[in-house]
C-alpha positions as CSV (number, residue, x, y, z in Angstrom):
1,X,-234.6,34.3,-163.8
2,X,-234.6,37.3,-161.2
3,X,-233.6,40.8,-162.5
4,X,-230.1,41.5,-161.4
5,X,-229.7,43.8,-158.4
6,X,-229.6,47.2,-158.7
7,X,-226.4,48.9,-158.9
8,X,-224.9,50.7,-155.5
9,X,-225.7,54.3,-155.8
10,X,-222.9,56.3,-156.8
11,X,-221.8,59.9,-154.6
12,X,-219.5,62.6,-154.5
13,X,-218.4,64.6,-151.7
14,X,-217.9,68.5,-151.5
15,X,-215.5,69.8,-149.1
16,X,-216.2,73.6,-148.3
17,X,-212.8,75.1,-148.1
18,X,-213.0,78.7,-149.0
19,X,-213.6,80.0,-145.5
20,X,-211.2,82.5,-143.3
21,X,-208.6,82.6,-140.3
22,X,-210.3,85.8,-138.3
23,X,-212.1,83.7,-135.2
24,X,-209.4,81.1,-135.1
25,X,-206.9,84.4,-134.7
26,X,-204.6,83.4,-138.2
27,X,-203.8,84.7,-140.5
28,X,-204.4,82.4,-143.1
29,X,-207.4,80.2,-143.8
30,X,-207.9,77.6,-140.9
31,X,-208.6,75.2,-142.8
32,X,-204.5,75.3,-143.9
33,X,-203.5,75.0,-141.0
34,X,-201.2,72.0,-139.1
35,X,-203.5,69.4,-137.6
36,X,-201.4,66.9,-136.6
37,X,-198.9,65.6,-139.5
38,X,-201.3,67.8,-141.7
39,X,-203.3,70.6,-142.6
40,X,-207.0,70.4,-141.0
41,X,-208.6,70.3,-144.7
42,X,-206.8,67.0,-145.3
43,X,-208.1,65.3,-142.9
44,X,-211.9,65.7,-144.2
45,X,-210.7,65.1,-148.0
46,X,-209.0,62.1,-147.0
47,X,-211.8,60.8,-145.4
48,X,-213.8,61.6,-148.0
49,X,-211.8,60.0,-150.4
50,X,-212.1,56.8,-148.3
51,X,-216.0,56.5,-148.0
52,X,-217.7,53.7,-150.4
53,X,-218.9,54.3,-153.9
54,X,-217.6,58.2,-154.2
55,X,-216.7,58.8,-157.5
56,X,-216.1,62.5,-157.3
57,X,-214.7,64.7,-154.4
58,X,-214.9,68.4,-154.9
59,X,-212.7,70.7,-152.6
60,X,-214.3,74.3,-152.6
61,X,-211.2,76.8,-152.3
62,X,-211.0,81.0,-151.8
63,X,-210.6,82.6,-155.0
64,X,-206.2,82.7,-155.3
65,X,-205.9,80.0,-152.9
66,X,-205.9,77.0,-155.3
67,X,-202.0,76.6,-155.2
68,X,-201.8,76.7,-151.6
69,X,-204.5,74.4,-151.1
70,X,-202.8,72.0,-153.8
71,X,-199.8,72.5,-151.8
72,X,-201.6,71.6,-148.5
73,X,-203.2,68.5,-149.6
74,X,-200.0,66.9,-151.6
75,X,-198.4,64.0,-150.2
76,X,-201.7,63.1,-148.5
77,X,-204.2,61.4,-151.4
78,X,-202.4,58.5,-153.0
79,X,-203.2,58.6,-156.3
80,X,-206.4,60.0,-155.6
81,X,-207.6,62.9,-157.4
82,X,-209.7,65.7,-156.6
83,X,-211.2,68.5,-158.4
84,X,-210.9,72.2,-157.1
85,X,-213.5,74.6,-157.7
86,X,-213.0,78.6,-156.8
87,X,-215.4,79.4,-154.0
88,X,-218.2,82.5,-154.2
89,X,-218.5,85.5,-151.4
90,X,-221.1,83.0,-149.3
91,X,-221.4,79.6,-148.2
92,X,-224.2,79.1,-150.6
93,X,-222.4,80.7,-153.7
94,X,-219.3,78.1,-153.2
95,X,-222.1,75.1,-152.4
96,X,-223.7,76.7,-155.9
97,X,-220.4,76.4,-157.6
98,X,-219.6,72.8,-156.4
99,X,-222.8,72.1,-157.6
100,X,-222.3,73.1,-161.2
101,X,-219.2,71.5,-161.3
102,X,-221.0,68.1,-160.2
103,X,-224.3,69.0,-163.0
104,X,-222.9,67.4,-166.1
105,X,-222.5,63.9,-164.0
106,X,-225.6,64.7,-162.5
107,X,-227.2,65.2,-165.1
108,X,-226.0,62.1,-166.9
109,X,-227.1,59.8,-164.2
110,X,-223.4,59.3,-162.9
111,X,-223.7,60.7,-159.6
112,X,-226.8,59.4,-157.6
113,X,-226.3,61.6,-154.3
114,X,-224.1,64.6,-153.2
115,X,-223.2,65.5,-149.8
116,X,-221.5,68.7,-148.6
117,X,-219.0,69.0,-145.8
118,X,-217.5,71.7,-143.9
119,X,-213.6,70.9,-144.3
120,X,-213.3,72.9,-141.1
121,X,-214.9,69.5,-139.3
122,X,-211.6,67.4,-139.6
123,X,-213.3,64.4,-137.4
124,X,-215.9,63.5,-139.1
125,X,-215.2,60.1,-139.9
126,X,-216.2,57.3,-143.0
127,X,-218.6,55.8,-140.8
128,X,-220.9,59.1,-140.7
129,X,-220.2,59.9,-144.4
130,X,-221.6,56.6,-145.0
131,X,-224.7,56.7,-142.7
132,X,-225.4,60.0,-143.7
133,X,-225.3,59.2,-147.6
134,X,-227.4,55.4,-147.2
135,X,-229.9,57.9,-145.5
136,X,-230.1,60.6,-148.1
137,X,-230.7,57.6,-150.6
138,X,-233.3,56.5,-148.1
139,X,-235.1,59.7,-147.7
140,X,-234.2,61.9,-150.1
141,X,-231.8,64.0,-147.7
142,X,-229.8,63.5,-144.7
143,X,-227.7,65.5,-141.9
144,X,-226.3,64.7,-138.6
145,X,-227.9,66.1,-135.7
146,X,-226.5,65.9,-131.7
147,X,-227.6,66.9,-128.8
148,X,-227.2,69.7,-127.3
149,X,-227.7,69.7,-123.4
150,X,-227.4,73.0,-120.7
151,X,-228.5,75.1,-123.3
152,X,-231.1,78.1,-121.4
153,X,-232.9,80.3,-123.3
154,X,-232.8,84.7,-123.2
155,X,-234.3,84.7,-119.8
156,X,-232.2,82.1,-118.2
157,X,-234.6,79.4,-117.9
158,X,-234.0,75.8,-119.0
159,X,-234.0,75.5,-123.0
160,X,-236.2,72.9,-123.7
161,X,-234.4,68.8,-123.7
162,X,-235.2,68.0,-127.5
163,X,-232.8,70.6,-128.9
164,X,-230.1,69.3,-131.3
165,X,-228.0,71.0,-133.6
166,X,-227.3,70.9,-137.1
167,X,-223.3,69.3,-138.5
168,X,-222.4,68.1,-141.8
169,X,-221.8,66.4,-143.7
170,X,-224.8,67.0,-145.4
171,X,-226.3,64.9,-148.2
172,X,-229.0,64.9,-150.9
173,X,-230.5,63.2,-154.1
174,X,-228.1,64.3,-156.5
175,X,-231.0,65.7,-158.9
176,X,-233.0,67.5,-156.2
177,X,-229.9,69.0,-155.0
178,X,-229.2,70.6,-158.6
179,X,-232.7,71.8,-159.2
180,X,-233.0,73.5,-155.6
181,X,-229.6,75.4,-156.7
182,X,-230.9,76.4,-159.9
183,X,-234.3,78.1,-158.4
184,X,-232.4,79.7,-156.3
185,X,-230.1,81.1,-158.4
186,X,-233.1,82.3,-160.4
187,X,-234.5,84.4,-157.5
188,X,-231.8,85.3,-155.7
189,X,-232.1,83.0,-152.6
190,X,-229.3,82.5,-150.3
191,X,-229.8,79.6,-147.5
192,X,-227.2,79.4,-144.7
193,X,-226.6,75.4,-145.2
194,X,-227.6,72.9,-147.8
195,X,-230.7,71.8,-145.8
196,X,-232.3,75.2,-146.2
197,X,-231.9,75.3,-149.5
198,X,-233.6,71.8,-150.4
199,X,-236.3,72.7,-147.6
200,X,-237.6,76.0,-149.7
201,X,-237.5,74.7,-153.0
202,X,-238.4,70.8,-152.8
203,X,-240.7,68.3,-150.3
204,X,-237.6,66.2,-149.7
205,X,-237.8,64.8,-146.6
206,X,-234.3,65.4,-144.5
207,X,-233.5,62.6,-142.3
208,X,-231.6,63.2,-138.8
209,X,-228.4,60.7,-138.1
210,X,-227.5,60.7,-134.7
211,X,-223.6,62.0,-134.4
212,X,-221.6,63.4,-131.3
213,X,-219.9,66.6,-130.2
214,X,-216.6,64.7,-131.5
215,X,-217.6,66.0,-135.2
216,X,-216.4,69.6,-133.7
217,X,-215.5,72.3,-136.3
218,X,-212.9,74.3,-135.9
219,X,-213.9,77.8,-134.9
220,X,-212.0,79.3,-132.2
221,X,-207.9,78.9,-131.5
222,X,-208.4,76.7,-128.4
223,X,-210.7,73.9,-130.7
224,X,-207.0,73.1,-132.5
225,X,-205.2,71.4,-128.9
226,X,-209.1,69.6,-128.5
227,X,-208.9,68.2,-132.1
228,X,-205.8,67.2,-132.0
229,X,-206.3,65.4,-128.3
230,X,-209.4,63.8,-129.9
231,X,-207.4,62.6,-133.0
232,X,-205.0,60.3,-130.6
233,X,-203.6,57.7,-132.2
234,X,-205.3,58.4,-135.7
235,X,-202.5,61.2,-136.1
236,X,-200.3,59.2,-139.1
237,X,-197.1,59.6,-141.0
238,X,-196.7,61.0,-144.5
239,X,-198.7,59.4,-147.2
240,X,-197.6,59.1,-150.7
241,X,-197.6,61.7,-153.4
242,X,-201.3,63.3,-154.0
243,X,-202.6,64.3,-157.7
244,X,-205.1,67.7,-157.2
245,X,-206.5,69.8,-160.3
């Protein structure tokens, strides 16, 4: 009789929310503000929440923002839940914190892979979450590349035609993940994304999935009118009451 299949690897989701207002010109975090029918962070934790086989989705918040986020993202999850976690004073010290949040089911062999998301990039949809996680299970690690024509370089010649750049959502064997955060919490290291931080401390080989310039993140006050163009007819009503700890 043939062994029974395996069983479909399980993921969570970490949405970076613990950023600032200052390029977009607010005052509050961007990520809290309207997009549509709703704030732009709920739109990547409800996508998040509607990828296959996550069992955990982790919103990273500014230290004292907590309640607002809460606030934001009511009436948007269902009966989903998701965990908040208090961000640190970089992007790496709030990845580092989601990650110790996630090491107990890590650890136990509950979460499989782990992928990290700017929750300033509201359009990434469940279509990339899930190409980029079936590729991290692949390969080890995964992130979604596009490319990036009319670029020049400091002399004003032509950049060379290969050049892509880097978006998230980003994603990673769940245990290499934990043990490139640990070492380098041990020495100090900071990396500027997830990537660079598996690159320096394992051999994991990080896959590109091909994505577009419609995965934009919200920087500047004009990218609000071009994401909410983009969203069209994906713009919904009110969802039901949301559960957020």
């Amino acid at each position: 009789m043939p062994d029974p299949s395996p069983a479909a690897p399980s993921s969570a989701i970490v949405i970076l929310g613990a950023g600032s207002g200052s390029r977009v010109g607010a005052e509050l975090n961007k990520v809290l503000l309207p997009l549509g029918d709703r704030p732009v962070l709920a739109w990547s934790v409800t996508t998040a929440l509607a990828v296959p086989g996550v069992r955990r989705v982790v919103v990273v918040v500014r230290p004292g923002e907590a309640e607002a986020v809460s606030a934001a993202l009511a009436g948007h999850l269902g009966d989903a839940e998701v965990l908040l976690v208090e961000g640190g004073g970089s992007r790496h010290a709030s990845e580092w914190n989601a990650v110790r949040a996630l090491a107990p089911e890590i650890e136990a062999g509950e979460v499989d892979v782990v992928a990290v998301h700017d929750g300033a990039r509201p359009l990434a949809d469940p279509a990339l979450f899930a190409a980029v996680l079936a590729a991290a299970v692949e390969h080890g690690g995964a992130l979604p590349v596009v490319r990036l024509p009319g670029l020049v370089t400091t002399d004003l010649a032509p950049a060379p035609g290969d050049l892509a750049g880097v978006q998230t959502p980003q994603a990673f064997t769940a245990r290499w993940l934990l043990a490139a955060y640990t070492a380098a919490a041990a020495e100090g290291f900071e990396a500027t994304d997830t990537a660079g931080c598996l690159a320096r401390y394992t051999d994991v080989r990080i896959a590109a999935v091909p994505s577009s310039a419609r995965n934009l993140k919200v920087t500047f006050a004009e990218d609000l009118p071009v994401a909410t163009a983009l969203l069209g007819p994906a713009l919904l009503g009110p969802a039901p009451e949301s559960a957020a700890r």
